[in-house]
N, C-alpha and C positions, 0 to 999 in steps of 0.2 A: 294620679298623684301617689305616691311611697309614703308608705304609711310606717313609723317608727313604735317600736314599741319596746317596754323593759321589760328583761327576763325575772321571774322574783331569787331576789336577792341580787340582783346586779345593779351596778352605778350606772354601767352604760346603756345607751338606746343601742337598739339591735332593728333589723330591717330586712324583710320578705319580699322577694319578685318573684317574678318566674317568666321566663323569656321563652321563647320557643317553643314550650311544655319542659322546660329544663329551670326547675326551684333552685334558688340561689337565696341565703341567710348570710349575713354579715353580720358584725358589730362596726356601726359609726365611729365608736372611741370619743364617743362626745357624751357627757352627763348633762348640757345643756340643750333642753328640748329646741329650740329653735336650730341651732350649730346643727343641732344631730339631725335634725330636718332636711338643710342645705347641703349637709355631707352624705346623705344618703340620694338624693336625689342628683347629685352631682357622679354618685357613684354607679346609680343604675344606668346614666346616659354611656357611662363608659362602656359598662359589662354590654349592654342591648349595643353599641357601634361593633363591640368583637364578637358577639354572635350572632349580629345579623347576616352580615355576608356571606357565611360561612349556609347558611340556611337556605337564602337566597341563591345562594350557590348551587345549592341540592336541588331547589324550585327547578331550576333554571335547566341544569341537567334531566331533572325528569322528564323534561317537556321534550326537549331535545331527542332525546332516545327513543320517543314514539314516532319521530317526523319517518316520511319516507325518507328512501337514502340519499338522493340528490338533494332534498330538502335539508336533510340532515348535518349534509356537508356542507351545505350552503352555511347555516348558524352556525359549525363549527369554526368556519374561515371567519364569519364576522365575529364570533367572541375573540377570538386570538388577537384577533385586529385593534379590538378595541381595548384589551386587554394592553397589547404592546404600545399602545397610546400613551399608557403611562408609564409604559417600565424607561430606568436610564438607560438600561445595561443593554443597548443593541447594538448589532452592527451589519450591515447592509449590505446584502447579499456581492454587492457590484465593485466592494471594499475587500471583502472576506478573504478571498487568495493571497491580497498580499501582504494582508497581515500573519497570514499563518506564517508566507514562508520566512518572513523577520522573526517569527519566534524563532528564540535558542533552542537548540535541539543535542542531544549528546553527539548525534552522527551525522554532518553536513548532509545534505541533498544534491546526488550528482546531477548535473545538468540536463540529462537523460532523463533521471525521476524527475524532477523540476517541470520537466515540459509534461511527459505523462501526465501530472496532478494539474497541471497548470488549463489542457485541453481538457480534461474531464470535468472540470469545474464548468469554464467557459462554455460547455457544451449543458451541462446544468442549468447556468444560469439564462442561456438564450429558452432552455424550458420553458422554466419556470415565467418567465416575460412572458412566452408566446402563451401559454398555458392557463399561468393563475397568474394576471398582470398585476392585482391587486396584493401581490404579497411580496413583501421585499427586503424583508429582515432574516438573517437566519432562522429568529426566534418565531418564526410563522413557518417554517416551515416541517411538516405531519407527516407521518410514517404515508398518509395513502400518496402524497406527493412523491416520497421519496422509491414508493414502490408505483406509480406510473413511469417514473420516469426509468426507473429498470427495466421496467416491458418493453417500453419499447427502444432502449437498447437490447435487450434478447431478443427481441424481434429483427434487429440487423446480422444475424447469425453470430450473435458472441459465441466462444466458448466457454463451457461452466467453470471454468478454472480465471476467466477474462472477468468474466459479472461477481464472482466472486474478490476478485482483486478491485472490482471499483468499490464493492460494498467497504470494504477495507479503507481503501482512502477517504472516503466519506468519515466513516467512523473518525479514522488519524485529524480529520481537517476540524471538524464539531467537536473532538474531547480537545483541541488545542488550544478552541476559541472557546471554550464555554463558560469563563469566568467573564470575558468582554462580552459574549453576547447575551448573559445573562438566562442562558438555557439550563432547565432543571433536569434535562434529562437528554440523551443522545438517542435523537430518533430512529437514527441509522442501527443502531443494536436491536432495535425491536424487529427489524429484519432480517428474513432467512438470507443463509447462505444454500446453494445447493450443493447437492454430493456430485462429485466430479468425478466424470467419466473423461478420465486424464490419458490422452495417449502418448506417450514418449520417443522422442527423436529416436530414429532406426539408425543402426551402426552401418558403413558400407560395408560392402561385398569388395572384396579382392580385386573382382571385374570393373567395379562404380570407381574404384581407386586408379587405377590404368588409365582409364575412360577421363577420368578431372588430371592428372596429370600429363597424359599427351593432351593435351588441349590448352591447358594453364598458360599464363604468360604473363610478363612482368608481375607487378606487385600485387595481381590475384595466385599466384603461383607460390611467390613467395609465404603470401597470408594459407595460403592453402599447407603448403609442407611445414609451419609455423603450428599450426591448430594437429597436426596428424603426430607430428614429433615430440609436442608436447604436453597435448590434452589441452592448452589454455582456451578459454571460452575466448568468443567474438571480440567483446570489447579488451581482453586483455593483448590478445594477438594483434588488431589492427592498432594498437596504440604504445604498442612494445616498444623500448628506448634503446641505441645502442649503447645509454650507460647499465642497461641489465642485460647485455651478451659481454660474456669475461672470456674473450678465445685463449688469454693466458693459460686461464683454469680449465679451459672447455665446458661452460657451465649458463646457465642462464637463469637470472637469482628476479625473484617478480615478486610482488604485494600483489598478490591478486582483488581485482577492481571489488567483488562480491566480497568478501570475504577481510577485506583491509580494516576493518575494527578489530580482529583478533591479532592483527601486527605480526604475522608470520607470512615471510616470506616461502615460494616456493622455490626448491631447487632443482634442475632438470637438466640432464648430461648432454652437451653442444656434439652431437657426432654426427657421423657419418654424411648426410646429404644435403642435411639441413645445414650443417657448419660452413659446407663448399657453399652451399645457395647463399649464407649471408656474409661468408666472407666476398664473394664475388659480387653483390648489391653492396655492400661498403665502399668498395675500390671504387663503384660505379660512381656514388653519388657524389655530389659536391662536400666539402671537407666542412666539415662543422654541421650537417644533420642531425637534428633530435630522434627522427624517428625511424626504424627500420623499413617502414611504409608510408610514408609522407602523406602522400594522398587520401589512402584510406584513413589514416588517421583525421587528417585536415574535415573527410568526409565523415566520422565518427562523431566530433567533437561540433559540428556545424547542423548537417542533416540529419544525418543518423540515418542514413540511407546507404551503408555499407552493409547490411543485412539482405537487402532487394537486388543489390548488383549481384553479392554471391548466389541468392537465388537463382536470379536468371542465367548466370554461368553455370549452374547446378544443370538445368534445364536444358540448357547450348550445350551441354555434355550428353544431351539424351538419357538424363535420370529424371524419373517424375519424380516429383517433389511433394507432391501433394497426392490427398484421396480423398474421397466423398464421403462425409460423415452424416449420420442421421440426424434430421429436421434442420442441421447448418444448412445454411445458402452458400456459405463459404468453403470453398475445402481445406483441409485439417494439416499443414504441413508435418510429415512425417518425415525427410530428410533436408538436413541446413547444415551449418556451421556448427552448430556443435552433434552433430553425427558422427565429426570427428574425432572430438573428446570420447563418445561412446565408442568407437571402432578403437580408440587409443587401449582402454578401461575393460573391452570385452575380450581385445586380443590379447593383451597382457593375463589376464584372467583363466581363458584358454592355456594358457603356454605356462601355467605352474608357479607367475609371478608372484610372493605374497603380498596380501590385502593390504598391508599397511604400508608395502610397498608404492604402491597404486598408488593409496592415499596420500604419500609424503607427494607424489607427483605432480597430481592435478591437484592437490590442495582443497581434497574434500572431506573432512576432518571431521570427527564427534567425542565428547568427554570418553564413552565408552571405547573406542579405539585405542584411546590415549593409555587408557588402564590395562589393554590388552595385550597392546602391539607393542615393539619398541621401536624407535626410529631407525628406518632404512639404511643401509650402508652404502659408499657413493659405491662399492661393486655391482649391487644390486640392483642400481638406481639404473648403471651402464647397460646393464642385461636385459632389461625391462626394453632400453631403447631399441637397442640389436635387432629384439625381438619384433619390432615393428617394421625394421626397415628391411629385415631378412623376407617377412613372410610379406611384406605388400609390394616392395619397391625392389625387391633385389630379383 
């Protein structure tokens, strides 16, 4: 029982607990012994419900932290458990993805990325089922979960620049949901990234250029002197429109796929062999074509298996494509589709072209360029081309 008592010279009763080893004094604000009785005792049931937990909490934890470690995570899975018993704010792991992709976002998600996050997840979630079947909210789900489940994806030979990009979308998918699922903290950040040992697509040789061109044929050939003549990456070359080839201007004007939140277009001189190859597939096709590659586009925008085909044509050229990297099971492509952007970018470089030449090109751009360089002239732009088609194809 709370015991009230008056301070001298005070009207009111005043009242002493002490909860937990932590002294607590109040005034009732009652001059009537009995009121200030009932107010006081009414007052300590409050204070003792907001420090109990908080106590019990600590109990609770101690105990914990001695257990062996399977033991340990065993108790940690069922607090959370029973914890999210009563939280509103969840949302269930088997729900999660599409709610993310309905969030608003400042920069749509190309369909490309869409499926990426969309498999990475899916492949999470069958985890997490097979693994820890008793958990099924976001809001259960602990850094050791989120770091088993990266082992043994590096265990399938990712590369550290691959494991590093799921840790990423992870992060992206939990900070997007975490006012609906009610998480205080992104578990995914408590995880390392690794240092990447990044190796970079190789430029061809003069020889690997010969080699893919006697061989080329229809709209691999095309996509092929497309990617060589103008740097554009994969997806912008297979899915190139004949309303951005201007043969009036000799020019071919593109939003590059990467890079289209900055809203500049690239500009790139229509000459010499490339111009012949697409004016002669123009005459070819049926009149009213969107795309300078139909197919590969069609295959872009469906499979996305226009990446494997040029491989393997890469390969039917008798260029290896790949090499043996350490502890991967997988080997490490070192020549693709964009070997050609780099063969574009190292011969130009070679041959005296300036940098911000290049860069007005391929459309690979940074604030400090911008303050350096000035924009290209279309002479320069034309020279740059020359320069390609003199030293590989001429």
């Amino acid at each position: 029982m709370v015991k009230v008592f008056k301070k001298k010279g005070s009207r009111n009763y005043y009242f002493q607990i002490v909860i937990n080893g932590k002294r607590i004094a109040e005034s009732t604000r009652e001059s009537d012994v009995r009121k200030a009785q009932k107010r006081a005792e009414k007052r300590y049931m409050e204070l003792k419900l907001n420090l109990d937990w908080h106590f019990y909490l600590q109990q609770v934890i101690k105990k914990v932290s001695v257990l062996e470690p399977e033991a340990k995570e065993a108790a940690v899975y069922s607090a959370i458990e029973e914890l999210n018993s009563i939280n509103v704010k969840t949302v269930a792991l088997s729900d999660a993805f599409e709610l993310f992709r309905a969030k608003p976002r400042k920069r749509e998600i190309s369909k490309r990325v869409y499926n990426d996050y969309r498999n990475m997840w899916n492949s999470f979630v069958v985890f997490v089922n097979r693994n820890f079947p008793d958990v099924k909210y976001m809001s259960e789900i602990t850094k050791g979960i989120a770091e088993k489940f990266l082992a043994g994806e590096w265990k399938k030979g990712l590369a550290e620049r691959t494991y590093n990009e799921r840790i990423t979308k992870f992060r992206t998918i939990f900070s997007a949901l975490a006012e609906e699922a009610g998480l205080r903290k992104n578990v995914w950040q408590q995880v390392d990234k690794m240092s990447e040992g990044h190796i970079s697509k190789r430029p061809f040789t003069k020889a690997q250029l010969k080699q893919i061109f006697s061989m080329a044929k229809g709209e691999m050939r095309t996509l092929c002197m497309i990617g060589l003549y103008t740097g554009l990456r994969l997806g912008d070359a297979a899915t190139l429109k004949w309303s951005e080839v201007d043969f009036d201007n000799m020019v071919i004007v593109r939003l590059p796929n990467k890079t289209k939140h900055l809203r500049k277009n690239v500009e790139i001189p229509l000459l010499g062999g490339l111009c012949d190859e697409l004016k002669r597939v123009k005459a070819e096709q049926k009149e009213g074509e969107i795309f300078v590659v139909p197919e590969m586009a069609g295959k872009y925008f469906t499979t996305n298996e226009v990446s494997k085909l040029v491989q393997t044509f890469f390969r039917q050229a008798g260029i290896e494509t790949n090499i043996d990297r350490e502890r991967c099971p997988r080997k490490t492509t070192v020549y693709g589709f964009h070997s050609f952007r780099h063969s574009f970018v190292t011969l130009c470089a070679a041959h005296g072209i300036p940098m911000n030449v290049v860069m007005e090109l391929v459309g690979h751009r940074s604030a400090m360029v911008h303050e350096i360089y000035q924009h290209a002239s279309s002479e320069q732009k034309i020279e740059a081309i020359n320069v390609i088609e003199k030293e590989f194809l001429g």
